[in-house]
MARVOMI-679308 format. One line per field, with one value per residue (C-alpha): residue number from 1; residue in three letters; x, y, z. Coordinates in steps of 0.2 Angstrom, whole numbers, plus 2048, in hexadecimal, padded with zeros to 3 digits. Last residue first. Layout:
N
resi	c(NUM / ...)
resn	c(ALA / ...)
c1	c(X / ...)
c2	c(Y / ...)
c3	c(Z / ...)
This chain:
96
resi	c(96 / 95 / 94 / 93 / 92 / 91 / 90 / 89 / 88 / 87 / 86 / 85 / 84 / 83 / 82 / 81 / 80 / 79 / 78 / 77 / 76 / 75 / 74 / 73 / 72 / 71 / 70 / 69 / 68 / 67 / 66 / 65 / 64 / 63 / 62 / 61 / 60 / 59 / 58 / 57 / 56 / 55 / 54 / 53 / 52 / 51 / 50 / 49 / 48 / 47 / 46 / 45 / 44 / 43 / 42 / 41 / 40 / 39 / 38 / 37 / 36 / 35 / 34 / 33 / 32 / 31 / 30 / 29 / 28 / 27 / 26 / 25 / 24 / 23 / 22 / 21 / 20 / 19 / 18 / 17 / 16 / 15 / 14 / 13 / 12 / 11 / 10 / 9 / 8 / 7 / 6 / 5 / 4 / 3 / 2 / 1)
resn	c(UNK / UNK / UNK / UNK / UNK / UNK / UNK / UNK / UNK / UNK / UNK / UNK / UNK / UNK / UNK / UNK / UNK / UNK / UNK / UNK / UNK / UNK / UNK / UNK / UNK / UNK / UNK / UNK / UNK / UNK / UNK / UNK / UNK / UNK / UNK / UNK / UNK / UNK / UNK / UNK / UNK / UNK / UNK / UNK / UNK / UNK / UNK / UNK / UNK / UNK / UNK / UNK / UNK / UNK / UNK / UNK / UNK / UNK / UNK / UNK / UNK / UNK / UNK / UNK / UNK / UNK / UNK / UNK / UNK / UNK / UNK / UNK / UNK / UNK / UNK / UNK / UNK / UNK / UNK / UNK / UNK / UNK / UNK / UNK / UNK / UNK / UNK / UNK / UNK / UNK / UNK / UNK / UNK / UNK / UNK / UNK)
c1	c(0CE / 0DF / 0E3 / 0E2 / 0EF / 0F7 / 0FB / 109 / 113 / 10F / 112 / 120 / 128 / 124 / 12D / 13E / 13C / 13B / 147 / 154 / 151 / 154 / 166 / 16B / 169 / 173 / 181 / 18F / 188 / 17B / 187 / 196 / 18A / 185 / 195 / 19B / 18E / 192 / 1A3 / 1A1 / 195 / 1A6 / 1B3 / 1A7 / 1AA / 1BC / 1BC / 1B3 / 1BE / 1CD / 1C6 / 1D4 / 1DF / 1D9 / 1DB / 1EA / 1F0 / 1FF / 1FF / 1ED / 1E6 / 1F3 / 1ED / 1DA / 1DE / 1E8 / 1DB / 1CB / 1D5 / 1DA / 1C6 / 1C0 / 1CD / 1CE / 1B9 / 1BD / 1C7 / 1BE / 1AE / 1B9 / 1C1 / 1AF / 1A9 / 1B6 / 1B3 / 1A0 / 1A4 / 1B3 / 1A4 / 196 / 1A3 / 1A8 / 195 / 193 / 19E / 1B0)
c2	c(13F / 146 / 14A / 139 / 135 / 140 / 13B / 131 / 13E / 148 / 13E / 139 / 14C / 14D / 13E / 142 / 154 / 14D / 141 / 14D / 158 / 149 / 145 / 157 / 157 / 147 / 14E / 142 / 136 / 13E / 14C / 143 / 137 / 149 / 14F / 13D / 142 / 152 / 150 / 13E / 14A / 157 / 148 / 141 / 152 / 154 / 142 / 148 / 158 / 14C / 13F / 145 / 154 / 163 / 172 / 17A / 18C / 183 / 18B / 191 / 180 / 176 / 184 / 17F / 16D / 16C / 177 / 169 / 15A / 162 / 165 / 151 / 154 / 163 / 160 / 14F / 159 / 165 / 15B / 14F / 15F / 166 / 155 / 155 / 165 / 164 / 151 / 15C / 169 / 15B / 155 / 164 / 168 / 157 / 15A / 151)
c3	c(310 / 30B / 31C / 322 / 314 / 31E / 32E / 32E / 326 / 332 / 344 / 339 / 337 / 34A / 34F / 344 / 34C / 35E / 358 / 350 / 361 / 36D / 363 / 362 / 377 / 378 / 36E / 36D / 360 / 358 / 354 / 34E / 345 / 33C / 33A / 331 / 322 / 321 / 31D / 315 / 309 / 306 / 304 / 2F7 / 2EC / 2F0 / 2EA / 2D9 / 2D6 / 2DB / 2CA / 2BF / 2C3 / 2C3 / 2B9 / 2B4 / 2BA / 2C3 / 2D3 / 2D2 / 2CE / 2DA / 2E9 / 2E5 / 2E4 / 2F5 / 2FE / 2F7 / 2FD / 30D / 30F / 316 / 322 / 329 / 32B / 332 / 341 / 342 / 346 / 353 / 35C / 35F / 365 / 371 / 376 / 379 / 384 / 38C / 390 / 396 / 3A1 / 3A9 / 3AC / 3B4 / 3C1 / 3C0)
């Protein structure tokens, strides 16, 4: 397999994974928005606030699904991460 074709399944993959958590952590969210217009009553109990967890464990899990299977992703976010240190550390100098 050339490296191409393994850079595309690696792509693929981590497309799959990333809808796949995204179908998951939003089911919650579907099902309370068809019980609220089927039954015309509003939520029950606490779903509003999982629904609300489930959406930060969303993005949360995205970005480990990104540093860990995108190796250019991972360079950028330090290069940015260096940068923004580089910055930080620098301005107390600044003030001076």
């Amino acid at each position: 397999m050339s490296q191409s074709q393994k850079n595309e399944n690696q792509l693929s993959l981590m497309l799959l994974i990333v809808v796949g958590v995204f179908l998951i952590c939003n089911t919650l969210f579907l099902v309370n928005i068809l019980a609220k217009a089927l039954t015309g009553s509003t939520a029950v109990f606490g779903v509003d606030s999982m629904r609300n967890l489930l959406w930060i464990v969303n993005a949360s899990i995205n970005f480990t699904i990104y540093c860990a299977y995108g190796k250019k992703f991972r360079e950028a976010f330090l290069e940015i991460c260096k940068k923004a240190w580089s910055w930080i550390a620098g301005i107390p100098q600044r003030l001076w």
